[in-house]
C-alpha positions in Angstrom: 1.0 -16.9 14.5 -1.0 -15.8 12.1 -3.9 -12.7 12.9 -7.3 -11.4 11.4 -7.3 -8.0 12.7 -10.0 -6.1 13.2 -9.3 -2.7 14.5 -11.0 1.7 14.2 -7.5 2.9 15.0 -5.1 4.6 12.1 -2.0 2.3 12.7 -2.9 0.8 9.2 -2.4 4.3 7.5 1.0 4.4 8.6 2.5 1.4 6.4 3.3 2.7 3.2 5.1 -0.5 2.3 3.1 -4.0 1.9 4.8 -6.7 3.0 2.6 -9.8 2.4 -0.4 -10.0 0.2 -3.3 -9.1 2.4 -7.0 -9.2 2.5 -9.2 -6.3 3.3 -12.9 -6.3 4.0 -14.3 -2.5 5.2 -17.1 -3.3 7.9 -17.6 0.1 8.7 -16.4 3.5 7.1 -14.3 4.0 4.1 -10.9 4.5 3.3 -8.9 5.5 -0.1 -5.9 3.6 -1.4 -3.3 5.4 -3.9 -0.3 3.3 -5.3 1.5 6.1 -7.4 -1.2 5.8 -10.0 -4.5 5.1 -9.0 -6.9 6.2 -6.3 -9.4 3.0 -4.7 -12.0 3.9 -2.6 -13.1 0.6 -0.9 -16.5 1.6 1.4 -18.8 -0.5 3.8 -19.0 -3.4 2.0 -16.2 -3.7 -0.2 -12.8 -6.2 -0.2 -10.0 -7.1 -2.2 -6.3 -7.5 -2.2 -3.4 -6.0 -2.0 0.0 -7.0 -3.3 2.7 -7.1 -1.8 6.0 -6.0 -2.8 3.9 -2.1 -3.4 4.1 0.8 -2.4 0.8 2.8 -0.9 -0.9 5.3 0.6 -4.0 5.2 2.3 -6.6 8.2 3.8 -9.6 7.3 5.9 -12.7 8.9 4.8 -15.3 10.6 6.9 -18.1 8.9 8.2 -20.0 8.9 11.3 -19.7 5.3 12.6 -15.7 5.5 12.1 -13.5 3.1 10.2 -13.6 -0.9 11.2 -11.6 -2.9 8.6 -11.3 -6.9 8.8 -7.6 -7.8 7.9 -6.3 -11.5 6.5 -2.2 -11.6 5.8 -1.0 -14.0 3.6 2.0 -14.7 4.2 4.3 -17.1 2.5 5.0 -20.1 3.8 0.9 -20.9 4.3 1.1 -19.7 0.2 3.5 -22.1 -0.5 2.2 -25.0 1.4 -1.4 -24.1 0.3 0.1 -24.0 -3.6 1.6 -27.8 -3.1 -1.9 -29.1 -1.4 -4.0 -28.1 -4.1 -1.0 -28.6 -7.4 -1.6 -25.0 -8.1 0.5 -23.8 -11.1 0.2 -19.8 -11.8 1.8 -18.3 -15.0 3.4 -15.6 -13.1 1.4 -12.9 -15.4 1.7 -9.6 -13.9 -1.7 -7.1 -12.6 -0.5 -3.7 -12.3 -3.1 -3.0 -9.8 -1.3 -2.9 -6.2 -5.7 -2.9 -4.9 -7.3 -5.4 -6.7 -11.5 -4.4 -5.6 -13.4 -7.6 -6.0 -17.2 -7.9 -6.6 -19.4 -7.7 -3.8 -20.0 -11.5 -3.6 -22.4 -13.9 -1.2 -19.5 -16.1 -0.3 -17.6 -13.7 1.2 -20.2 -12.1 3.1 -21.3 -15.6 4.5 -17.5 -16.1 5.2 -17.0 -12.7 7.4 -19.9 -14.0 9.2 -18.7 -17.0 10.1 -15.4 -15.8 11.3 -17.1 -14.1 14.3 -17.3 -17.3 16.9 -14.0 -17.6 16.2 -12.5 -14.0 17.7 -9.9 -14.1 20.2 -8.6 -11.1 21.9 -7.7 -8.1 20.0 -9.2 -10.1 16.5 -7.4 -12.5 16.8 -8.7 -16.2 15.6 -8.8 -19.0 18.1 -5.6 -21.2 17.1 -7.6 -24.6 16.5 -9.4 -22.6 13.3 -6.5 -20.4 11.9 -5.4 -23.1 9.3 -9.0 -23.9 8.0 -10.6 -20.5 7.9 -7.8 -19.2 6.0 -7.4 -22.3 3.8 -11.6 -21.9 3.2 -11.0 -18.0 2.6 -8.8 -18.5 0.2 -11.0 -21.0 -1.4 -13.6 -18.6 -1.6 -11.1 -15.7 -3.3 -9.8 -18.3 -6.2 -13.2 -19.8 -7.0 -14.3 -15.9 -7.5 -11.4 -14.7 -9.5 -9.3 -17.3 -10.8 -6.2 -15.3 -12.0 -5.8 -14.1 -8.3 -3.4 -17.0 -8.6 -1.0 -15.1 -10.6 -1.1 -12.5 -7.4 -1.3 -14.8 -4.5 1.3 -17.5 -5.7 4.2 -15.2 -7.4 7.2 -15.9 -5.1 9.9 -14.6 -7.1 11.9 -11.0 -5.8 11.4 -8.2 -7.4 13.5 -7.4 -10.5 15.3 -4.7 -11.7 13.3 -2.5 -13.8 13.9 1.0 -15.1 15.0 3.3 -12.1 14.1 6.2 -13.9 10.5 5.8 -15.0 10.0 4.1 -11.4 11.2 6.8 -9.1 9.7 9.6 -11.1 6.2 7.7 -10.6 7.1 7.1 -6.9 8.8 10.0 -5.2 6.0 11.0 -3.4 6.4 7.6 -1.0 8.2 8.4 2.1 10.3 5.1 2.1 14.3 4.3 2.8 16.7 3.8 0.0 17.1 0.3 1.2 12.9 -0.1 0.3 13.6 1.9 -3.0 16.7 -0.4 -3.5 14.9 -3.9 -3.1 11.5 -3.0 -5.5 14.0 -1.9 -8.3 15.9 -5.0 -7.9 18.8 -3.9 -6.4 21.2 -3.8 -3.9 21.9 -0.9 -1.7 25.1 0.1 -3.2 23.8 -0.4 -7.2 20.8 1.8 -6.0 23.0 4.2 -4.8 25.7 4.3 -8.0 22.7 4.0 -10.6 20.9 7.0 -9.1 23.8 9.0 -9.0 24.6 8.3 -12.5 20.8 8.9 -14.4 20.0 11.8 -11.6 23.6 13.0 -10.8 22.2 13.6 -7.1 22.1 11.5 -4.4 18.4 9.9 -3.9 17.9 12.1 -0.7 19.0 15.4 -2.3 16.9 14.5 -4.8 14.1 13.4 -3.7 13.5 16.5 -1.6 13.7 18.7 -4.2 11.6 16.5 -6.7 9.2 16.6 -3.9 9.0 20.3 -3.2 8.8 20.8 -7.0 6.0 19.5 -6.8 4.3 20.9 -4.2 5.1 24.2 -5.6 3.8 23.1 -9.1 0.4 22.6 -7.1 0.3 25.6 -4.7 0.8 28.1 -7.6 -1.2 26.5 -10.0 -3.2 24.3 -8.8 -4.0 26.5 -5.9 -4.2 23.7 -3.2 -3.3 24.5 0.1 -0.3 23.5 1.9 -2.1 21.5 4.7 -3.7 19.4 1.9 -0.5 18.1 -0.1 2.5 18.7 2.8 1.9 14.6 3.8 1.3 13.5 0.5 3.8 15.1 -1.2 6.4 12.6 1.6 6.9 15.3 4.5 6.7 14.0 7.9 5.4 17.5 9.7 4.3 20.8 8.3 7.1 22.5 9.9 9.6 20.6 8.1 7.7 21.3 4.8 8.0 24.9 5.3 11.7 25.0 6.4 12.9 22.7 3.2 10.8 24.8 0.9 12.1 28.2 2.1 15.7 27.0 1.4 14.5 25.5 -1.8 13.1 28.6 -3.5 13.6 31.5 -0.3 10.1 32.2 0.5 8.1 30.3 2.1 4.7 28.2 0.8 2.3 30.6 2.5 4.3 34.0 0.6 3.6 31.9 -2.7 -0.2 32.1 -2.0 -0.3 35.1 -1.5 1.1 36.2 -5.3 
């Protein structure tokens, strides 16, 4: 079954992978999106998509009345069915945007408020109207922006692309090998045997050292502090920053602030 989510916890910052395309509308708050190359900030207010098949981060900005997002997932078999019913026939043209911020717009506003009598639960839509309120949303998002299409109604797997250029842009996401593999086009073992021969490492050798590169790049001359890049930069916990980068470059991140 399907969901509209509504919900002020932080579970949504933990994806760093999207799946399906999905919907966002901020009701409350403000949060920032970053897909390897450019920051979104999406406030009270704002909506658009993002695609799937991307890589993202995302930080919650402060505000007093906390964060509330309203969340619609596409997935596709309701894409492909909803293609059929209405003979849609995209050009499969690429956006490079993985947040695609739409203009505010009167539809959509009348839309979120006419999802409300509809809530179930934890957000989630009385059965009966799942079909036509996603159906009518979608609607609403086409009629607005057209070449959405080329977005909503791309089916085919990602293919392989340079391996290079890609995980020098995206080192900084803290995803598997078999995530890595699949968005270059891929399989596990090619991943794997192409890595090793343009990096002559293995990806997670690598990848920790590109990583703490980095953050050393920004420490000493950038002069950002450790607690602002350590989960940014891929690290899971600030201890486990500071033991990799003392065995990358013996001393540790707070000795190279104080130089």
């Amino acid at each position: 079954m399907r969901k509209i989510t509504e919900e002020t916890s932080t579970n949504i910052l933990m994806e760093q992978f999207i799946p399906d395309n999905v919907f966002l509308y901020v009701v409350k708050g403000a949060i920032q999106t970053f897909d390897g190359n450019k920051k979104t900030i999406f406030k009270a207010g704002d909506f658009g998509i993002a695609q799937k098949n991307r890589l993202a981060k995302y930080a919650l900005l402060e505000s007093k009345d906390g964060f509330e997002p309203i969340i619609f997932c596409f997935d596709e078999p309701f894409l492909q069915e909803f293609k059929k019913k209405h003979g849609i026939q995209p050009k499969n043209k690429a956006i490079k945007e993985a947040f695609i911020k739409l203009s505010k717009n009167q539809l959509i506003n009348s839309f979120i408020k006419s999802i409300k009598p509809y809530y179930k639960g934890v957000m989630e839509l009385e059965k009966e109207f799942e079909d036509v309120k996603y159906e009518e949303l979608l609607l609403i998002l086409l009629k607005m922006k057209p070449e959405l299409a080329e977005v909503l109604f791309d089916f085919r797997k990602p293919g392989k692309i340079d391996l290079e250029t890609y995980m020098n842009k995206n080192f900084v996401f803290n995803v598997s090998n078999e995530r890595f593999a699949t968005l270059t086009g891929r399989s596990l073992s090619a991943f794997k045997r192409d890595f090793k021969e343009i990096f002559d490492e293995t990806p997670s050798r690598w990848l920790v050292k590109k990583r703490l590169e980095e953050a050393h790049f920004l420490i000493e001359n950038m002069h950002q502090k450790v607690n602002d890049i350590y989960l940014d930069l891929g690290f899971e916990s600030l201890s486990h920053f500071s033991v990799a980068f003392k065995k990358q470059f013996q001393y540790t991140p707070t000795e190279l602030t104080k130089r």
